[in-house]
N, C-alpha and C positions, 0 to 999 in steps of 0.2 A: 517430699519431692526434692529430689537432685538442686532445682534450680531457686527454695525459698529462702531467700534472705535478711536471717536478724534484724531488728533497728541497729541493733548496738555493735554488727558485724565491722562496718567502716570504722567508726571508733576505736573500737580492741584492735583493728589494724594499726591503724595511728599511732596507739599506746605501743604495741609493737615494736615500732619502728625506731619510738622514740627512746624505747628501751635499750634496741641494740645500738643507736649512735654512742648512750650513756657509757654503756659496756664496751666499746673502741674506745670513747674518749678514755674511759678510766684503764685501760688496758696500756695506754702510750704515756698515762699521766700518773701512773705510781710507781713505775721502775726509776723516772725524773728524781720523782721524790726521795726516794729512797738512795739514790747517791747520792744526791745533795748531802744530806742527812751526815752518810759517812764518808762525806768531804771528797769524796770520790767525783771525775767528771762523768757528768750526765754520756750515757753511747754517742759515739759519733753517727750512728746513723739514724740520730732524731729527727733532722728535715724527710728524710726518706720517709721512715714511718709518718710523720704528719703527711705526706704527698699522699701514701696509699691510704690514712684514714678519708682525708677528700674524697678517692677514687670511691672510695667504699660509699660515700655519703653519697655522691651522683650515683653509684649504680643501684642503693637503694632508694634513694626518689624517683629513676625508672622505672624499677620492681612495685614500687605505690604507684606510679600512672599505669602500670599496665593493669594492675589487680582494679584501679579504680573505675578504667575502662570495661574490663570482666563484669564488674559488679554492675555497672549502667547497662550494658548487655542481657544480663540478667534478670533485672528491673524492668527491661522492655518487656521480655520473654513474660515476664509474673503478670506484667498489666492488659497483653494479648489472652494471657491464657484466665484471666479470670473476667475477661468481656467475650469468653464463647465458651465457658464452661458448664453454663447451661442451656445452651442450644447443639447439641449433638448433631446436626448438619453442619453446623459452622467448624465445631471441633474435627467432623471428619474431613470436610473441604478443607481445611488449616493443614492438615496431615497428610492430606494425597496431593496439595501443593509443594511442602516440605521434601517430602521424598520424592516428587519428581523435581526440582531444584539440587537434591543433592543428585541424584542419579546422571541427569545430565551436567552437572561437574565434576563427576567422578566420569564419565565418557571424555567430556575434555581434557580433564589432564591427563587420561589413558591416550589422548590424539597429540598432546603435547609431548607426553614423552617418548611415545615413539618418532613425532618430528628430531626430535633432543636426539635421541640416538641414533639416529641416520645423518644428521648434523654431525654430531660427533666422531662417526665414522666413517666421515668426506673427511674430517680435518686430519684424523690418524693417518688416512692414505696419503694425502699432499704432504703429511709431516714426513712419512716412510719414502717418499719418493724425490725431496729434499735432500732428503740424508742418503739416499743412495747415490744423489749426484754431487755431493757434496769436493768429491776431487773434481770434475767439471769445471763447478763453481770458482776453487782456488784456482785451476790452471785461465781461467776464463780475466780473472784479476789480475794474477801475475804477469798476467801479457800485457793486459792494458797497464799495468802500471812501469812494465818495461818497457812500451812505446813511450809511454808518456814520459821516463826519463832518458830515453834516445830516439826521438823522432827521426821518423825517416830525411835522406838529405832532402833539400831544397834543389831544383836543378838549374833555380835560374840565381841561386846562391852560390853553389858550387858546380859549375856543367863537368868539370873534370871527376867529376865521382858518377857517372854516369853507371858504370856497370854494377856499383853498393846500390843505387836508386833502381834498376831494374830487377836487381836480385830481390829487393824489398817489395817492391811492387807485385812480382808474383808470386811473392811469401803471403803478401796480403789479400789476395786476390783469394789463392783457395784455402784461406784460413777465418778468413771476415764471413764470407758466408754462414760457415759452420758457428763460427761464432755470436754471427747476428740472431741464428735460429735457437741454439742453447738460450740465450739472453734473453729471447723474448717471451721463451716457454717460460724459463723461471719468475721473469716476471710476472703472465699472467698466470703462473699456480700461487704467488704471493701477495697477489691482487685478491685470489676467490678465498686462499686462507685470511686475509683482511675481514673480508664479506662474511665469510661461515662462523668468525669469532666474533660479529657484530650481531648475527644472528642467534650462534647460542648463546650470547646476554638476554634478548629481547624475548628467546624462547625458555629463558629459565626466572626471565623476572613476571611471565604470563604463566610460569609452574606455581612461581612461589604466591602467586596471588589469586590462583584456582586453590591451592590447597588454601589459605587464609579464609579465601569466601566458605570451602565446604567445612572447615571447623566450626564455623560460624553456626550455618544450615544445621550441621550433624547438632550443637546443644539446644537448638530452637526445635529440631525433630524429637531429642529426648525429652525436654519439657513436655512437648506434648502428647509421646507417649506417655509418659507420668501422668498427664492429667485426665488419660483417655480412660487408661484400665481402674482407677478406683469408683470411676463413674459408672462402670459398666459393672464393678464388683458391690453388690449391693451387701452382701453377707461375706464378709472374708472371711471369717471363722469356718465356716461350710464350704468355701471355696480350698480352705486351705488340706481340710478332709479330701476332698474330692481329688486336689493334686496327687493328695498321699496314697487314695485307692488306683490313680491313673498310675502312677509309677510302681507298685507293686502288680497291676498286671503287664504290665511291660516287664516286667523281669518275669511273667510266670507264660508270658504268649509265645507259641512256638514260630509265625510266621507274620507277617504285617498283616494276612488276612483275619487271623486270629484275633492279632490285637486288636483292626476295627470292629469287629464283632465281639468282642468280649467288652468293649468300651462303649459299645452304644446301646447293650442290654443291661450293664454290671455299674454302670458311673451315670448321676442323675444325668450334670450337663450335656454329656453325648450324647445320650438318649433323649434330652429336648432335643439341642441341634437336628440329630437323625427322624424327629418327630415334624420339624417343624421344614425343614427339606420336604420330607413326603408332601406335608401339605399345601408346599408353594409348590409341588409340581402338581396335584389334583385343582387347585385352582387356575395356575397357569393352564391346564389343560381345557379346563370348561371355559378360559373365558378366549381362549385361542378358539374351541371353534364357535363360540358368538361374535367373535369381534367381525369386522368387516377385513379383509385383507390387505389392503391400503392401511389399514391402524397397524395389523400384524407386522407389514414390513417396515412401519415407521419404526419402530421397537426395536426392529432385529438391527436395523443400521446404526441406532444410537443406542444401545442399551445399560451405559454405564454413565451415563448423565445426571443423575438425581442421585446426592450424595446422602442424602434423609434415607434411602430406601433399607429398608429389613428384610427384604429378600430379591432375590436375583430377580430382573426385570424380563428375563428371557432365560430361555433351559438352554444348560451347555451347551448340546447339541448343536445351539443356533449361535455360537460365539465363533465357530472354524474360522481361520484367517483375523481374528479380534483382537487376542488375547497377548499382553505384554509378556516378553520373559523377563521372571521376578528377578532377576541382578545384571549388570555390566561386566561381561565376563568374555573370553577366549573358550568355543569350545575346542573341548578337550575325545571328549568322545560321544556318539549320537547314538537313538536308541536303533538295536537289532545288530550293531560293532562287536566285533569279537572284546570277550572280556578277559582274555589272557589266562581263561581256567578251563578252553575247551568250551564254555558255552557262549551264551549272545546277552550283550545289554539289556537290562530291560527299560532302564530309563537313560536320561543324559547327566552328561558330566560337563561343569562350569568353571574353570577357574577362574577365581576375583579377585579384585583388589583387597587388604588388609582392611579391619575393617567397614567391609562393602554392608550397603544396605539393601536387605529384602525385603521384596515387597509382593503381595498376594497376587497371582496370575487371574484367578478368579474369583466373584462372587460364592461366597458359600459360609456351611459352619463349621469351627475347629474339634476335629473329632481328638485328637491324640494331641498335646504339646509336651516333650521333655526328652530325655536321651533313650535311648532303644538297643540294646546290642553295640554292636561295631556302627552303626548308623550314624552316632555321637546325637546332639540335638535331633531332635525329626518330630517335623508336623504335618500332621493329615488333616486335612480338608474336604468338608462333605461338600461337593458341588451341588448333586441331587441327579437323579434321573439314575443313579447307581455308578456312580464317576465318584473317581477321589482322585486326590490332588498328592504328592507324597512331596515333600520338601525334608532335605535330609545334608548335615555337615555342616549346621550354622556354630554359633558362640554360646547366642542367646535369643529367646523364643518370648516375645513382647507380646504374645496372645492367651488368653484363656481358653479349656476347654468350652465349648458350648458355647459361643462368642459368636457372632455376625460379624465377618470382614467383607471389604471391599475390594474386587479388581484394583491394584495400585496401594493399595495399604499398606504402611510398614508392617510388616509381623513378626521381623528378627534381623538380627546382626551377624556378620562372618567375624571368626575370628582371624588370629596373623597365619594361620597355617601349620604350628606348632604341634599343635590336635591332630594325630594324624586317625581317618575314619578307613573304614578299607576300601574303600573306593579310592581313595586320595593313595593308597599304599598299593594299588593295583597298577597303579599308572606312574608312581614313581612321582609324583606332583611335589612342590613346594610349597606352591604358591594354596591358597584356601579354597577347597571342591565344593562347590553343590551341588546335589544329587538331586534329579526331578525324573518323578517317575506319575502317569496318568495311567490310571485302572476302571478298567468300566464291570463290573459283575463278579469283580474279584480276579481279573484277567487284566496285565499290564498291556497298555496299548503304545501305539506310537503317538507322541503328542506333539509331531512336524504341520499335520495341517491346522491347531487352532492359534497357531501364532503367527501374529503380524509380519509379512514380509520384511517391512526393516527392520521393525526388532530382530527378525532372525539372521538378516544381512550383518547388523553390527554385533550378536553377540557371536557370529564367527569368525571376526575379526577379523 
């Protein structure tokens, strides 16, 4: 596991540490030597170097608080994860907590930094609108500082200067106006730039400490990814075969419907999952029509409540309007949109944050996890009832074939966008695509009615 740590790990840090001050000190303290030696004077820039050996000493016993911190971080993580590592309802409630905590701080600082940049782009204009009035500004001073070193006359000082005091007077008259209205504009655009640079502090010290929280969340999520899949992998040795026959028919399947079917007849695990689907819908089905329908609808309104369960509590069918979109994202394209090659989407397009964590939109088992063609990673998902799930352009794929996830699950990571898949290359993207695509009988469908209205409000951004 990523997150176990040595006894002896803090120690050998220590020794570390204590090794590199050894290696500065003796690095300032044998060149000394050695002029002394041949009578020579020591460099004149000895105080220097002792100043920056200090600098170096303080910025190393930062570097040990902050790894000491890390490692107490760590130490939390190892003593949660081994007080629910054998209760697999606690471990999956642990994990659908986790990633909804990081999801909804990676929502807010997507709201923070677009606040940030509309901030930013109030202060560009008042800075551009400044500097266009900037001869305004000077002629606006050099007046006042040429009254203020020739005031107008006095009349009851001088009354014989009568006609300098009227001429002034109506200099002043249609000059002050304009003047007063310049002045008071530039003061309150200097007043809201005040304001807007008070604001982008308070909006980038509420950035720097969303991202601080989800650093946090993202290593307590991978711990417990780590501790999820060796529990569930009872035989790695067989698991690791199984990988090996999944990715050799993905290189030999001509079509995604192919690969599911060649995967769920030709690879143990896919064929449990695809085995054990059928039978949570034969059962769901008998006790759907014994139950009373007051139980049936209590079901359908909650049905992702009990995080113990090994099978879907209700058939997709009955999730329409339920169902979370797996990432925080801008879309980009909907399904049945022109796809730039003459024909129509079949699924949607997501951009996300670098990265962004996914997580399972529904109940079901993993028929396919690993890269596929131009698809780059891509996992399919047996819902049941002959629905599949297609998740496609992640990093990294945290599930097993033949594996029971949960609505809300983590199942994989995006990466920075660097990966380009062809969907990401179709649309010109930078930023990291997810591709989701619903098929019911081997037929892509539209998958606009089983998602939650806000989920669908925010992931349109």
């Amino acid at each position: 596991m990523a997150v176990r740590v040595r006894h002896g790990t803090i120690a050998s840090m220590g020794a570390a540490s204590r090794r590199i001050e050894l290696a500065l000190s003796l690095a300032l303290f044998v060149p000394a030597c050695l002029a002394a030696q041949s009578g020579q004077p020591a460099a004149p820039d000895a105080a220097e170097k002792g100043t920056e050996l200090s600098g170096r000493r303080l910025e190393l016993r930062g570097m040990e608080d902050t790894l000491d911190a890390s490692q107490e971080q760590r130490r939390r993580i190892e003593a949660e994860i081994a007080s629910i590592r054998a209760d697999r309802a606690k471990l999956t409630a642990a994990l659908l907590d986790a990633t909804r905590i990081v999801n909804t701080s990676e929502r807010k600082i997507g709201e923070t930094e677009a606040r940030l940049d509309t901030l930013t782009g109030t202060e560009d204009a008042i800075k551009l609108s400044l500097a266009s009035r900037r001869a305004v500004i000077a002629e606006i001073l050099a007046s006042l500082q040429r009254m203020g070193r020739k005031p107008p006359p006095a009349l009851l000082v001088a009354p014989e200067d009568m006609l300098a005091a009227i001429r002034t007077s109506m200099l002043l008259g249609s000059v002050l106006p304009q003047m007063r209205g310049e002045t008071e504009a530039l003061a309150s655009d200097l007043s809201d730039l005040v304001q807007l640079r008070q604001s982008i502090a308070a909006e980038r010290e509420t950035l720097a400490n969303g991202v601080a929280k989800i650093r946090a969340e993202r290593q307590r999520l991978a711990a417990l990814i780590e501790a999820r899949q060796p529990a569930l992998s009872a035989a790695e040795q067989a698991l690791g075969a199984e990988r090996e026959r999944a990715l050799d028919l993905a290189r030999q399947a001509a079509s995604l419907k192919d690969l599911i079917a060649r995967m769920e007849t030709e690879v143990a695990a896919a064929a449990r999952g695809a085995e054990a689907a059928r039978k949570a819908d034969e059962i769901r089905g008998r006790a759907a029509r014994a139950a009373l329908p007051s139980a049936s609808m209590k079901t359908a309104l909650a049905p992702f409540k009990d995080p113990a369960r090994l099978a879907p509590a209700t058939t997709f069918s009955e999730t329409k309007g339920l169902l979370p979109v797996p990432v925080n994202g801008t879309l980009q394209r909907g399904f049945g949109s022109r796809d730039g090659f003459g024909g129509t989407g079949k699924g949607m397009l997501i951009a996300t944050r670098t990265e962004a964590i996914v997580a399972s939109p529904c109940d079901g088992w993993v028929s396919f996890a690993g890269p596929y063609r131009s698809y780059g990673q891509l996992l399919i998902v047996n819902a049941g009832q002959g629905y599949y799930i297609i998740l496609a352009g992640m990093d990294k794929i945290n599930v097993n074939v033949g594996q029971f996830i949960l609505v809300g699950e983590p199942v994989a990571v995006m990466g920075d966008g660097s990966f380009k898949t062809a969907a990401a290359i179709a649309i010109g993207a930078v930023q990291p695509i997810l591709y989701i695509e619903f098929r019911k009988d081997g037929v892509a469908i539209d998958p606009g009615p089983w998602w939650a209205k806000p989920e669908l409000q925010r992931v349109r951004g």
